[in-house]
VONUTOR-450357 format. One line per field, with one value per residue (C-alpha): chain; x, y, z. Coordinates in steps of 0.02 Angstrom, whole numbers, plus 50000, padded with zeros to 5 digits. Example, Ala and Ser with C-alpha at 12.3 -4.5 7.8 and 13.67 -1.06 7.14 Angstrom:
% VONUTOR-450357
unit <- (A A)
east <- (50615 50684)
north <- (49775 49947)
up <- (50390 50357)
% end
This chain:
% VONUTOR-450357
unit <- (A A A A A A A A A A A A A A A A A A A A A A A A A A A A A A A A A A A A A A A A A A A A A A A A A A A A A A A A A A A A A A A A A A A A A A A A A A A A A A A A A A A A A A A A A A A A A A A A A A A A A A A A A A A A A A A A A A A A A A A A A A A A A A A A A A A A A A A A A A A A A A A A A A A A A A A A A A A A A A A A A A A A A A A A A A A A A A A A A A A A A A A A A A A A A A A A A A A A A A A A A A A A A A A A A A A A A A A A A A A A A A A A A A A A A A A A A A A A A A A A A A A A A A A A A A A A A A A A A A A A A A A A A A A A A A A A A A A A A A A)
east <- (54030 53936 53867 53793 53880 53982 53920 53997 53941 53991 54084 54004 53831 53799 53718 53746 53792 53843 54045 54002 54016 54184 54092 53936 53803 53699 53824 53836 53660 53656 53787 53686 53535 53623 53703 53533 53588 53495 53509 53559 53536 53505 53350 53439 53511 53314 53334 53464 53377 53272 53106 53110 52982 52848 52880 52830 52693 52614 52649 52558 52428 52394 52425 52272 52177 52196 52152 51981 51929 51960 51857 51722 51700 51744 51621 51497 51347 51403 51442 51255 51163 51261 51209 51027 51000 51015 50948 50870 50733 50563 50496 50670 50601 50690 50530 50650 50578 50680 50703 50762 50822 50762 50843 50712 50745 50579 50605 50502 50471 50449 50330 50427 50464 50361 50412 50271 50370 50374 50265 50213 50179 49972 49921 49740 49736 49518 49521 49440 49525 49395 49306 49109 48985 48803 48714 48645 48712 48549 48366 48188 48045 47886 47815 47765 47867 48032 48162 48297 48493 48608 48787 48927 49118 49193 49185 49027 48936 48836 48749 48620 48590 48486 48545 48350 48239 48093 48120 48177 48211 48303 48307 48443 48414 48438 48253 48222 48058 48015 47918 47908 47961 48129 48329 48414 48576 48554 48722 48804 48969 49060 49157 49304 49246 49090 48977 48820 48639 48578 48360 48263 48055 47916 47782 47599 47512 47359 47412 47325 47469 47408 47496 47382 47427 47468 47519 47489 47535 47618 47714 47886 47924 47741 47759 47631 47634 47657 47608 47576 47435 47384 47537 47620 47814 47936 47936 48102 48061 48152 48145 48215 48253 48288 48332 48138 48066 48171 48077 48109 48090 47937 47863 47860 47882 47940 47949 48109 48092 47982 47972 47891 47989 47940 47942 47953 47898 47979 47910 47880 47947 47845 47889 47731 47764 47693 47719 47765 47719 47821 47742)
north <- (49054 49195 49180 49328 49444 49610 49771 49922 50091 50178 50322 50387 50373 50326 50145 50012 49861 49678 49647 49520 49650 49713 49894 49970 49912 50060 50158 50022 50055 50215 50228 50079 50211 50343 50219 50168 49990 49847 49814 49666 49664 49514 49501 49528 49696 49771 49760 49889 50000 50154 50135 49959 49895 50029 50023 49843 49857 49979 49902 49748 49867 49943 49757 49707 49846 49819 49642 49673 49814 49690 49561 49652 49744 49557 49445 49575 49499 49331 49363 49451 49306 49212 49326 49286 49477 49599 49787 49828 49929 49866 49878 49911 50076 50161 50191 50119 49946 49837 49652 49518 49339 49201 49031 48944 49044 49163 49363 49467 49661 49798 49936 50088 50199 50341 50470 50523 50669 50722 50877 50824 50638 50605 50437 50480 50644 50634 50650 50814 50938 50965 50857 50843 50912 50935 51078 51013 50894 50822 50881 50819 50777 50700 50550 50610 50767 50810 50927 50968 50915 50991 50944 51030 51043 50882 50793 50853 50697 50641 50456 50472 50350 50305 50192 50144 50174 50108 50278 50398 50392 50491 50539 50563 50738 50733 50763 50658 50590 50543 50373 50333 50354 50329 50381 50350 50426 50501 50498 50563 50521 50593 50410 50488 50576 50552 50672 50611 50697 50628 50630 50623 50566 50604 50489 50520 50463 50510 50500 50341 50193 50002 49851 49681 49573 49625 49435 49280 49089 48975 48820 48784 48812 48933 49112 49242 49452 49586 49744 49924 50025 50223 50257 50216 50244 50091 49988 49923 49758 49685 49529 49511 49315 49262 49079 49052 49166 49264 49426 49483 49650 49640 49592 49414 49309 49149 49013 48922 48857 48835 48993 49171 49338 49489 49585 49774 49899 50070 50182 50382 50384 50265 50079 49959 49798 49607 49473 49299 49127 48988 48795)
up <- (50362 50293 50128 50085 49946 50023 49972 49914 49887 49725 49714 49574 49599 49785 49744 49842 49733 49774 49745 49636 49505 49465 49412 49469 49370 49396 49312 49177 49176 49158 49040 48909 48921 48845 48699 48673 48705 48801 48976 49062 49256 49380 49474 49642 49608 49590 49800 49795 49662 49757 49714 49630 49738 49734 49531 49497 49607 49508 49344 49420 49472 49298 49214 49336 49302 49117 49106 49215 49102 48929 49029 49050 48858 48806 48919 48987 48925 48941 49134 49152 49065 49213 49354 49306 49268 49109 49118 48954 48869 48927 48739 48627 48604 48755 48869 49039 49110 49184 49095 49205 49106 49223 49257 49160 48999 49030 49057 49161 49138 49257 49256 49239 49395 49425 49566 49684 49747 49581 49568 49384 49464 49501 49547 49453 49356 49358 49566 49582 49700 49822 49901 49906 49992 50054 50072 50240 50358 50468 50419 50535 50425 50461 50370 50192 50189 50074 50070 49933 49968 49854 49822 49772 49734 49714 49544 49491 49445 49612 49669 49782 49921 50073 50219 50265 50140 50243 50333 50192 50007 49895 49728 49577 49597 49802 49817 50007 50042 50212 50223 50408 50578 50604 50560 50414 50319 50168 50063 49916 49807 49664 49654 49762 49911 49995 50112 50218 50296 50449 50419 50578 50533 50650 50630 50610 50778 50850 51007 51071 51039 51060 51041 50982 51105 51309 51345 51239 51255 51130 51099 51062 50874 50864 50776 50814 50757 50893 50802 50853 50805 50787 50689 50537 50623 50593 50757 50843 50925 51060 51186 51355 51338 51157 51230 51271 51112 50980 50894 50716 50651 50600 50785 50730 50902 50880 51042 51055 51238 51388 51485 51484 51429 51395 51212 51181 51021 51025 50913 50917 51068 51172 51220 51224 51297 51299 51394 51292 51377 51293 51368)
% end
């Protein structure tokens, strides 16, 4: 037997409504509206209202929305202390760092944000614009002689420097002063840029080079002096086998095994040689 309610469409208005009623209550409806009285309807007739659906969804929509919004001016702070994090003025005086409330009941700060593609942003406002420079980039002296270096641009206060000063000095003023035979780098900074002179010295020789020893003999653990004379050039040493004798740069040969090898001493352009004999 069927047990669901007959339905019957008004004549008046065009509603469906159950024949439970013995009048349409959407007319009934109607008609209460307009006498200002109350309205009495049963749950079951909001299915054959148009639209009934779609308008208690959106009340329940805006009831929703409502309650979140009350939440959050109500139990904002109380939900950030929660989430571990609250955004606040670094200082209380509005300068923008970032406070973050730790577990442990500690806080932390942040540095405030600076944009670097910000055309008034400059990570040191001192760095000059230009960048240093020397007047000369490589110079040949010979032992005794100077020459002038002069920098410019940059930031305008200059440190001198030489990378071999047993070859070339230099002064605060960039006066260089050739000691010796040899290569060095002469540089100079401004703290933020930094340019460089290579400095070639010609030694004094007198053309007859000699080294003290051709070939000597020595024991095991025994140091002995090679050195070159007729100039006053800095000598680079050198030894074939450093397992049987080792060299320093000084010349000093030193034996470390039994064996013979043979050492070298460039200097002005010539290479004088001795034989070592380690027993």
């Amino acid at each position: 037997m069927d047990s669901e309610p007959k339905m019957k469409r008004c004549e008046t208005c065009g509603e469906l409504y159950s024949t439970t009623y013995r009048a349409c209550p959407f007319c009934q409806e109607e008609a209460a509206m307009q006498q200002g009285k109350p309205i009495h309807r049963r749950a079951s007739d909001f299915r054959n209202k148009r639209g009934g659906h779609a308008l208690g969804i959106l009340l329940l929509v805006l009831a929703l929305v409502a309650v979140g919004a009350g939440s959050v001016a109500l139990f904002g702070e109380n939900l950030a202390s929660v989430l571990g994090m609250r955004e606040t003025s670094g200082d209380g005086e509005g300068d923008g760092g970032i406070s973050s409330s730790l577990s442990d009941g500690s806080s932390s700060t942040s540095q405030n944000y600076e944009d670097p593609y910000d055309p008034d942003y400059n990570v040191d406002a001192a760095a000059p614009e230009t960048a240093v420079a020397l007047s000369q980039s490589s110079l040949s002296l010979e032992t005794g002689g100077t020459a002038q270096l002069t920098a410019a641009q940059g930031g305008g206060t200059y440190t001198w420097s030489s990378s071999n000063e047993a070859v070339a000095t230099v002064d605060a003023a960039g006066l260089v002063t050739a000691v010796a035979g040899g290569s060095a780098t002469i540089s100079v900074t401004d703290g933020y840029t930094t340019a460089e002179c290579a400095v070639q010295i010609a030694g004094v020789s007198d053309g007859s080079l000699t080294i003290n020893r051709t070939d000597f003999t020595q024991g095991v653990g025994d140091s002995w002096k090679l050195k070159i004379e007729g100039t006053d050039s800095a000598v680079t040493w050198s030894i074939d086998d450093s397992s049987i004798a080792t060299i320093a740069a000084d010349g000093t040969v030193t034996g470390v095994s039994s064996g013979t090898t043979t050492a070298y001493g460039t200097v002005d352009g010539q290479t004088l040689e001795c034989i070592v004999r380690i027993k």
